[in-house]
N, C-alpha and C positions, 0 to 999 in steps of 0.2 A: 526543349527538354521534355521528356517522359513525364508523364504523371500518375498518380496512383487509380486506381480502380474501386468504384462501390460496388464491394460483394459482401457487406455483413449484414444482416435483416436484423430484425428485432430481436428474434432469439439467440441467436449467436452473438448479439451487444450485452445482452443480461448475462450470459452466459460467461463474457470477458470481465464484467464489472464482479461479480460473484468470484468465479476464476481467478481474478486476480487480487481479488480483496481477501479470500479465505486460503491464506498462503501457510505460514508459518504460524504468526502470531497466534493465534487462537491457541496453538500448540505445544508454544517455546514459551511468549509470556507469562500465563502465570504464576508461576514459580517468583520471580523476578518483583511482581506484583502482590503478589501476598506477604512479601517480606516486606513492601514499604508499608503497607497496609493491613496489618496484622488482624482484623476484623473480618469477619466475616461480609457482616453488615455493608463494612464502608468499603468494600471488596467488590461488593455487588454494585456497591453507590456509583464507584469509579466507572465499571461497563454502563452501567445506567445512561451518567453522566456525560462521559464518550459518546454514547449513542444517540444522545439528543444533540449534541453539536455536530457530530459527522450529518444527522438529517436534516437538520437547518444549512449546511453546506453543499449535500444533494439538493435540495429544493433551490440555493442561489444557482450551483452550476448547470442544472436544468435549462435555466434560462438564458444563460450564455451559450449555451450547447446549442440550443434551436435558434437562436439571434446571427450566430456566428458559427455555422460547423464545416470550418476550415480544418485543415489538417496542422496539428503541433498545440489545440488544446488553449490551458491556458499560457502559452508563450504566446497566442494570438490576442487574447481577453487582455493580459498585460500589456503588449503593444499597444492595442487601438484604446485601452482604457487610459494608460498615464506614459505612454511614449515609447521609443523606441530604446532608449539606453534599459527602461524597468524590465523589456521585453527580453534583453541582451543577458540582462545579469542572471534573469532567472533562470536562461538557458546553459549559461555559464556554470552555475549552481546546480545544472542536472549533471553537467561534462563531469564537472570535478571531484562533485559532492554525491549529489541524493542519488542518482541514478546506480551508479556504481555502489553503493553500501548497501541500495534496496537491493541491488541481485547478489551481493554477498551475503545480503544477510537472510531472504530468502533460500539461497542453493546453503546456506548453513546450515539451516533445516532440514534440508534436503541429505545431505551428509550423517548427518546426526541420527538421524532414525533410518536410511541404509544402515550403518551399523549397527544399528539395534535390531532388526530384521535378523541378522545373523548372529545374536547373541554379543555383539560386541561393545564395550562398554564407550562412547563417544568420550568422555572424561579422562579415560585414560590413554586414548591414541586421535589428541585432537588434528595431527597433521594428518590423517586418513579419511578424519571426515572434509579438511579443507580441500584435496584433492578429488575426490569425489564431487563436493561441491563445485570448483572447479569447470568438472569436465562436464557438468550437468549444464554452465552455462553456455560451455562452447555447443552442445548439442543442441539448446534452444535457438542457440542466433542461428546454424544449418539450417536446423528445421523455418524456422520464418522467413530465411532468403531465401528457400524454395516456394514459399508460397505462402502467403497472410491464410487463404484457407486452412492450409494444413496447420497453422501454427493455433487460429482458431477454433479449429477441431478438437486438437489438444489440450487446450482449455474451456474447449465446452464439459468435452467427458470428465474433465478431471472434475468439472463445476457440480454435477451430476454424482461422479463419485465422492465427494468430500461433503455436499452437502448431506447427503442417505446418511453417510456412515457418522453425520457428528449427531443426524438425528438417531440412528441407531444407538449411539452412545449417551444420549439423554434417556431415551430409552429404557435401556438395561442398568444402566444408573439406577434408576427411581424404580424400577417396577422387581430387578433381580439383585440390588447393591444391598441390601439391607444382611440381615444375617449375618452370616458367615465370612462377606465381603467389607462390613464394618460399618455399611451406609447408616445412615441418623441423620434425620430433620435437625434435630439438638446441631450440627455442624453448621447448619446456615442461619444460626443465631447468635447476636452479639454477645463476644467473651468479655467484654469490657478493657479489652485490648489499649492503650493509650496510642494518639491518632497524631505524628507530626506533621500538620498540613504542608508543610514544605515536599515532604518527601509522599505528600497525596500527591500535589503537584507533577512531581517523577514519574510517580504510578500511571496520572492520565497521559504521558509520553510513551511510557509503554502501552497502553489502551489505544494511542492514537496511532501508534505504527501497528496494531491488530488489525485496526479500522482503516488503513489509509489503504485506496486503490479504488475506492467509490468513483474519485474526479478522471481516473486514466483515462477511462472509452474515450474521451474529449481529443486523446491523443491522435489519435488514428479517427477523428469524426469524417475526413477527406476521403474512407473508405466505410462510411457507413449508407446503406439504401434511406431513401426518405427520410435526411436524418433530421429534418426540423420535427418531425414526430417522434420518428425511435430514440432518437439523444436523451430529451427529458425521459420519456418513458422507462427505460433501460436503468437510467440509473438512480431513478425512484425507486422503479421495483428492487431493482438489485439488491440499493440499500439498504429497504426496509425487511429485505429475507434474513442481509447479512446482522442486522441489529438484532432478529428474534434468536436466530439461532447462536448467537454469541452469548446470549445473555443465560439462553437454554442449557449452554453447555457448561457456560463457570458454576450456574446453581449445580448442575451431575457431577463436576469437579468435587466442588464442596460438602456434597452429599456424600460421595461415600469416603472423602479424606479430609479428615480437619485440618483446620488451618497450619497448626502449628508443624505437618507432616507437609503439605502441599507447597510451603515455602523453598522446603529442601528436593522439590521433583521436579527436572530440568524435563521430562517429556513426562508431562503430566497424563495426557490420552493415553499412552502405552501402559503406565502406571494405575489410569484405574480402571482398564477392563481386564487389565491382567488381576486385578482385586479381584475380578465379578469370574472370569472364565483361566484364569491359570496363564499359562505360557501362549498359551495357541490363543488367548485375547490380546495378549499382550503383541505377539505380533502380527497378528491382523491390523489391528488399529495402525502399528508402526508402519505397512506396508502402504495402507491409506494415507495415513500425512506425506510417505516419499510420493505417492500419485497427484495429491493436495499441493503438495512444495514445488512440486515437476510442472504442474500444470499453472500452478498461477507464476512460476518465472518464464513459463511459455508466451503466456499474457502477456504480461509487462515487457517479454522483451517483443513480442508484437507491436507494443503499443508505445514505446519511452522509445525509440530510435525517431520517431515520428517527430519528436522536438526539432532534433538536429539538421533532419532533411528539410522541415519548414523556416526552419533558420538560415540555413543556407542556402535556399532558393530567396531568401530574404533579402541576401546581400549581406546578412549579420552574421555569418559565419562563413568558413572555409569552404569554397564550391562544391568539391571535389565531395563533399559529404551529400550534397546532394542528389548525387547522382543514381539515379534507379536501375533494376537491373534489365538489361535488354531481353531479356525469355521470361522470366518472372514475375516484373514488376512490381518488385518491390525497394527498398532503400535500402540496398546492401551493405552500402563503406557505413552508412548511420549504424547500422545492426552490428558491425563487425567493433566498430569502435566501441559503441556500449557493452559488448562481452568484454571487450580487452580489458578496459577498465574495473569492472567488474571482478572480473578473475583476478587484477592487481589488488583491489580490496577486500577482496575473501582471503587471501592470503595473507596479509600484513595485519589484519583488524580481528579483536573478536564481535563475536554478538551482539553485545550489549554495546561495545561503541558504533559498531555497523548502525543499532536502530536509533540511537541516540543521536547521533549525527544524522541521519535520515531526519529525523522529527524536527528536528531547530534548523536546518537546513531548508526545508518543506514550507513550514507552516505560516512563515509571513508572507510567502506568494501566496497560499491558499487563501489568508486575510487580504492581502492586495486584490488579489483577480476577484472575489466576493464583493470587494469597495469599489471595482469598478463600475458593477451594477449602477451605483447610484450615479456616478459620472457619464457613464454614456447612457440612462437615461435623459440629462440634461443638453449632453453636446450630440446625442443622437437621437432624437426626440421619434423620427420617423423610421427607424430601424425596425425588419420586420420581428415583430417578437411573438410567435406562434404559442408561446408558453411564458407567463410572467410566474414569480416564484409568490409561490402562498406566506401570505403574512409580510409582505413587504409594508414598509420598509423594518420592523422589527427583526426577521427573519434570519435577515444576510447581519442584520447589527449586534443580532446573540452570538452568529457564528466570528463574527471580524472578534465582538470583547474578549471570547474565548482564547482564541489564537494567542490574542495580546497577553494576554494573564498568560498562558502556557509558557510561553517566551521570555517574559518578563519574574515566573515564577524560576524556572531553570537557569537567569543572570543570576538570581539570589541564592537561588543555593547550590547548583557549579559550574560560578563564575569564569574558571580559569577554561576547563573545556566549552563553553559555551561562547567566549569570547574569541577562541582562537576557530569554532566553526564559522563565525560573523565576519572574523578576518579574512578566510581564506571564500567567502563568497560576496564581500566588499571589494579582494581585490581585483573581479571582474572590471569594477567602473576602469583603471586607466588603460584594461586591455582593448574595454573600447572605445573610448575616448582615441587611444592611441594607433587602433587598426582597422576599426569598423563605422567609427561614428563618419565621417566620409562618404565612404561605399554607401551605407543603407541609405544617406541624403540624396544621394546620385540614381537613385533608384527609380 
């Protein structure tokens, strides 16, 4: 069988981790977020908040990344950490679940402000922006089966342009938002707003689907150069660019729009430099986030087909997904099936269930693969580990309580859609039990 190629260096990994983590969210949630969180204050706490557990989660996966950089990430950390069935379901849960809602709900984004580019209201012609969305994923899966370079090219620049312009928009926020445009410090101070911790809870799911895309590089580690060094590195850096300038950009949000107006702004970016600069701010910024939304599903679909083809060279899944392309060299049938999917969930789903189901879906592999740290320190005692994570074993243990609380916040307050995402990533166990637990034994 073909195998994949190391052609990503250091810069071109920070550049996917970035790229694919500064997608949508920064963009779409707030709105969404400021309504659970009516405060300014506790507004700010939430990104805070988020950003200290997504860096205790870079710092565990650093460590797996330079121990382990196999290609499919952590479907490999969950393998070798707690077995092959934990290794099965997660994968199962990209097929059916996360995988497909993150590129719907990223190209939703994408959709959304195309239309605003050309004055068009996304609100009121929602099936233009699903198709649109759509078509932005079939052109991402083209572009990556011709070539990982190319696809990582296109998420470098766009890493590059999305980064400038949200510093541009912190910016012109603080130094041009004031006046005429409405800005006032008075907006990033507590209104005394009343605080439902439950629906804090929500908020940090919306904050954590902002932030989620720090652990992907892991995906495609099978095509990283020296990547017991560049692995941790990359997604350190990354991380800690994506924490400041999330944080940079909700306080410019909030500066020049109070709260009680930023609840009701579904493209909040467009919204406030159209404050500061008229129409021609407004769709500049919009043309940026389609670059931004363009670029990081260019990433992820680089990097999330990678699951499937390490899965299926595994014996845990369908062969045929395995297979690489004979001129390109890369995981075709993998790429072509995570569009399919995709396009099925942009269409059927909105936004909010997209990210929501993305988040409860996600997060207890993210606490599993972080827990395995401490087990194959034990059963792998001599594994080379070029990079150990800072503040173990507290570290990886702030980031697993987190997860759990997230999880366990969202059973209690809702129950019924949260149970039925648990159902349908539960019922991997008897698909493999019943098709695959065999096969991978024989392996």
């Amino acid at each position: 069988m073909a195998t994949l190629v190391r052609r990503l260096g250091l810069w071109s990994s920070i550049g996917l981790v970035i790229g694919i983590t500064i997608g949508g969210g920064i963009f779409r949630t707030p709105a969404g977020i400021a309504a659970r969180v009516p405060d300014p204050v506790f507004m700010m706490a939430v990104w805070v908040l988020g950003g200290l557990i997504v860096l205790c989660g870079a710092l565990a996966f650093a460590e797996l990344s330079a121990s382990m950089p196999e290609t499919g990430g952590m479907y490999v950390y969950l393998r070798e950490g707690w077995g092959r069935p934990a290794g099965f379901l997660y994968g199962w849960s990209q097929l059916v679940l996360i995988r497909a809602s993150a590129l719907g709900g990223i190209s939703s984004v994408f959709g959304e402000y195309f239309l605003r580019v050309f004055g068009v209201d996304p609100a009121l012609h929602p099936q233009w922006a699903d198709y649109l969305a759509a078509g932005a994923i079939a052109f991402a899966a083209g572009t990556n089966i011709v070539g990982v370079k190319l696809g990582a090219l296109f998420a470098g620049i766009s890493s590059v342009t999305k980064f400038s312009a949200l510093a541009f928009l912190v910016a012109a926020s603080f130094l041009l938002g004031g006046g005429n445009a409405g800005g006032s410090m008075t907006h990033l101070a507590s209104n005394g707003a009343p605080i439902d911790w439950g629906l804090f809870g929500l908020a940090l799911i919306s904050v954590m689907w902002a932030y989620d895309g720090f652990a992907d590089l892991t995906f495609a580690s099978g095509e990283v150069t020296d990547p017991q060094r560049n692995l941790p590195r990359a997604i350190i850096i990354g991380t800690i660019a994506i924490i400041t300038i999330y944080l940079l950009s909700n306080a410019a949000y909030l500066y020049v729009t109070p709260i009680e107006q930023l609840k009701d702004s579904r493209l909040i970016a467009a919204d406030t430099l159209g404050a500061i600069f008229g129409r021609a701010g407004s769709s500049f910024i919009a043309v940026v986030v389609m670059i931004s939304t363009f670029g990081s599903l260019m990433g992820s679909m680089l990097a999330s087909p990678r699951i499937f083809f390490a899965m299926a060279d595994d014996k845990l899944f369908f062969e045929p997904i395995a297979a690489v392309h004979p001129k390109w060299h890369t995981p075709y049938v993998a790429i072509l099936l995570a569009a399919g999917l995709g396009i099925a969930m942009t269409m059927t789903q909105t936004f909010e269930q997209l990210t929501d189901t993305f988040v409860l879906a996600m997060w207890p592999f993210y606490a599993l693969s972080v827990a395995a740290i401490y087990r194959l320190r034990r059963s792998h005692p001599h594994l080379q580990r070029p990079y150990k994570v800072i503040g173990y074993p507290v570290v990886p243990a702030i980031f697993i309580a987190a997860a759990t609380l997230l999880v366990i916040n969202a059973l209690i307050t809702d129950p019924k859609w949260t149970s039925l995402t648990f159902a349908i990533v539960l019922a991997g166990l008897p698909v493999y039990y019943g098709m695959f637990a065999k096969r991978g034994a024989e392996r």
